[in-house]
C-alpha positions in Angstrom: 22.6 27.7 18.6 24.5 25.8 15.8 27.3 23.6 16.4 29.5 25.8 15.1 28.7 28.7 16.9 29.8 26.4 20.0 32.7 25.6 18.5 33.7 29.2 18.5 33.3 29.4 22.1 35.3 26.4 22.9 38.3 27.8 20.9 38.4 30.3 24.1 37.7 27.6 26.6 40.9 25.4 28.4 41.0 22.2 29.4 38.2 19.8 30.9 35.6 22.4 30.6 36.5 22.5 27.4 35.9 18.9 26.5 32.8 18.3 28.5 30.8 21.5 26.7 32.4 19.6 23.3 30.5 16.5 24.2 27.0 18.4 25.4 26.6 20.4 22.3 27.4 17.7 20.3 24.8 15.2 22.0 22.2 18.0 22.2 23.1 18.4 17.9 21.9 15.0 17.8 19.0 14.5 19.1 18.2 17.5 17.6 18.6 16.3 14.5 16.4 13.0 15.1 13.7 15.1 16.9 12.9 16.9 12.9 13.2 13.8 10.8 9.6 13.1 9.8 8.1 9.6 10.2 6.9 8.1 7.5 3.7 5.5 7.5 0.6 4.6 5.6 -2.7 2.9 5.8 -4.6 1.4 2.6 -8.2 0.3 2.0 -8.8 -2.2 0.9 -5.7 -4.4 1.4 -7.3 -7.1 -0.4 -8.9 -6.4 -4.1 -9.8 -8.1 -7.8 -7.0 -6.8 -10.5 -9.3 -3.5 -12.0 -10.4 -2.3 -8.3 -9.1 1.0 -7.0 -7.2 0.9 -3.7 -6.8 4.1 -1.9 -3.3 5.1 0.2 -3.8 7.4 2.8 -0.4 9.2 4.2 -0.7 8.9 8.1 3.5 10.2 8.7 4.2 13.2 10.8 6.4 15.9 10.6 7.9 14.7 14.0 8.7 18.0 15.5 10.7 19.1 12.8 9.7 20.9 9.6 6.8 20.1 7.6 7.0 17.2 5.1 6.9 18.6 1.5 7.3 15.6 -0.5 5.6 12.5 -1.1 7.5 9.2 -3.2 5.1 6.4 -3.5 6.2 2.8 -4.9 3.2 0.5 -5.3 5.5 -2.4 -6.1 4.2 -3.3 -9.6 6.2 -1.0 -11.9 4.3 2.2 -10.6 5.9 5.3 -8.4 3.8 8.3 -7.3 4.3 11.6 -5.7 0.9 12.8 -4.1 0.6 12.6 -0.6 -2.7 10.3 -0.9 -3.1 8.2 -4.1 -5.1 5.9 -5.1 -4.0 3.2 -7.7 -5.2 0.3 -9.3 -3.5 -3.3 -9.8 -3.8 -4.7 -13.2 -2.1 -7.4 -12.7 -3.0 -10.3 -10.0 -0.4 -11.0 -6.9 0.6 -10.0 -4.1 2.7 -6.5 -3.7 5.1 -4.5 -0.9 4.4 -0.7 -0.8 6.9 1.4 -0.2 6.4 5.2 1.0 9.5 7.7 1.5 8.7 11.5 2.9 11.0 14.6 3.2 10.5 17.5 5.0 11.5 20.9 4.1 15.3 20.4 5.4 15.6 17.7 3.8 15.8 15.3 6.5 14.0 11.7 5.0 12.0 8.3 6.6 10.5 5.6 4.7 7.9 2.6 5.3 7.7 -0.4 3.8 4.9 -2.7 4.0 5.9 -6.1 2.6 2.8 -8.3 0.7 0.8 -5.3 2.2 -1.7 -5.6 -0.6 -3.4 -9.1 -2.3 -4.9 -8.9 -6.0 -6.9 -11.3 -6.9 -8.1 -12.1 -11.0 -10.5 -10.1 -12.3 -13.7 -11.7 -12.2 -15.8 -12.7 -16.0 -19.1 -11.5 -16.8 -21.7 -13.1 -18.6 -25.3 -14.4 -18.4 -27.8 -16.6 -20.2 -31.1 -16.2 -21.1 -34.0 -18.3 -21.4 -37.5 -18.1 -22.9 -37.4 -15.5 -25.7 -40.7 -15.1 -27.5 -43.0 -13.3 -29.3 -46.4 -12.8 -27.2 -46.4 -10.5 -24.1 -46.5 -10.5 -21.4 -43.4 -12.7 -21.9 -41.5 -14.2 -18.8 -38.1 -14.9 -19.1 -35.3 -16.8 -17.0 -32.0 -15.5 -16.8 -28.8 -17.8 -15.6 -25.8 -16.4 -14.2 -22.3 -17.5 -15.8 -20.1 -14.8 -14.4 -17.6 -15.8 -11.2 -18.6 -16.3 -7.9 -17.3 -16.6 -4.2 -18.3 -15.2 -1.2 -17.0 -11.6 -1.5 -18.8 -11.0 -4.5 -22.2 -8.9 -5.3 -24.3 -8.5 -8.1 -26.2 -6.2 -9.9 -29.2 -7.1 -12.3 -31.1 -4.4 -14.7 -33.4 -6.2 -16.4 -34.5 -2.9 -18.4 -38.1 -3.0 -17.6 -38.0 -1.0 -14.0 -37.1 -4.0 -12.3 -33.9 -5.0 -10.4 -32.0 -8.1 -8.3 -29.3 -8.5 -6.1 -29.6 -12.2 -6.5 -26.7 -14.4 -8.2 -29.4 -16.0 -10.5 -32.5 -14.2 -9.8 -36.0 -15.3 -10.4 -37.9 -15.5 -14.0 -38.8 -11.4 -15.2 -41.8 -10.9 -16.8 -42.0 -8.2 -19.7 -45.6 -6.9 -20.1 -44.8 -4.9 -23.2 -43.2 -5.4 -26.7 -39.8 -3.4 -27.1 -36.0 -4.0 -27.3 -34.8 -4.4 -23.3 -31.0 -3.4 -22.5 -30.4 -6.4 -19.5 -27.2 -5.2 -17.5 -25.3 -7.3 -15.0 -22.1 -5.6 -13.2 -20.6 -8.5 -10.5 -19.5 -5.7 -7.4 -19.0 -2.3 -7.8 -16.0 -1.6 -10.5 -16.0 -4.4 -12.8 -17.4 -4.4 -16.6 -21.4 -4.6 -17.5 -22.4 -7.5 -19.6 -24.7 -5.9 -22.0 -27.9 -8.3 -23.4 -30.3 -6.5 -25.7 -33.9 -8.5 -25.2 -36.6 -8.2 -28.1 -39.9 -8.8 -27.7 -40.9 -8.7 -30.9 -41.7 -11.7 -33.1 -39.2 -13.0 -35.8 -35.8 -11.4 -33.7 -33.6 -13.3 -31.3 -31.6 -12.7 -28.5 
């Protein structure tokens, strides 16, 4: 019943009865009211990134008893705002940034989380690579040195064009058994730009 519907009732009630209804209704309105505000939190993966790496927000808040929540307000805290329930974004920009999340459920009733330095960007890493041992006479081996960043959370990726692929930082010498133009990718983890060689094994061209 709504509080004003009590309040009708009272108008024919006397005295300390009176009074003591007053108080019920009006506690009972309240927690009420805080039983249907939604709750608002998130969780993120990963928290820690380079600048050019998606990270994906997933919406863990509930409705809380009350209506359901209809309306998503993200703030990544570098210039960016949202409204889908689960977004992903990407940091251009290394630092380190608070995410905000604010819900509302069909009545209106609103919650927010905030994460402060909730998620760390880190540079972008560089890519390149240098090669060694360009000739004209197959089979041809070649040695190919690795000039991109490095640390200990990063991965690589070699296509050396020929069939034949490495996981290593600086891999061992490739050996080409037949004349041709060779595209030689490198990608350093699993987002980040491909440095682009073309390799000819054919005589009077370089690299």
């Amino acid at each position: 019943m709504l509080l004003s519907n009590y309040l009708r009732i009272f108008d024919v009630l006397e005295g300390p009865m009176k009074i003591n209804l007053l108080f019920i209704a009006f506690i009972g309105s309240f927690f009420t009211a805080i039983a249907q505000a939604p709750t608002a939190n998130f969780t993120a993966s990963p928290l820690s990134v380079c600048a050019g790496v998606p990270v994906n927000f997933t919406s863990t808040s509930t409705a809380n008893g009350g209506p359901a929540i209809n309306q998503y307000s993200w703030n990544f805290g570098d210039g960016v705002t949202v409204t889908t329930q689960n977004p992903s974004h990407v940091f251009t920009t290394a630092g380190t940034f608070t995410v905000t999340l604010v819900v509302t459920n069909a009545n209106g009733a609103v919650d927010s989380e905030i994460k402060a330095n909730y998620i760390t960007v880190l540079p972008a890493p560089t890519v390149g690579f240098n090669v060694t041992g360009i000739g004209c006479t197959v089979p041809l081996t070649v040695g190919f040195t690795n000039t991109s960043s490095s640390g200990a959370n990063f991965s690589y990726a070699w296509n050396f064009g020929n069939g034949q692929n490495s996981n290593s930082q600086n891999p061992a010498n490739v050996t080409y058994n037949t004349a041709g133009n060779f595209g030689v990718q490198l990608r350093p983890g699993e987002y980040f730009a491909v440095e682009l060689a073309n390799l000819p094994l054919t005589c009077n061209k370089v690299l």
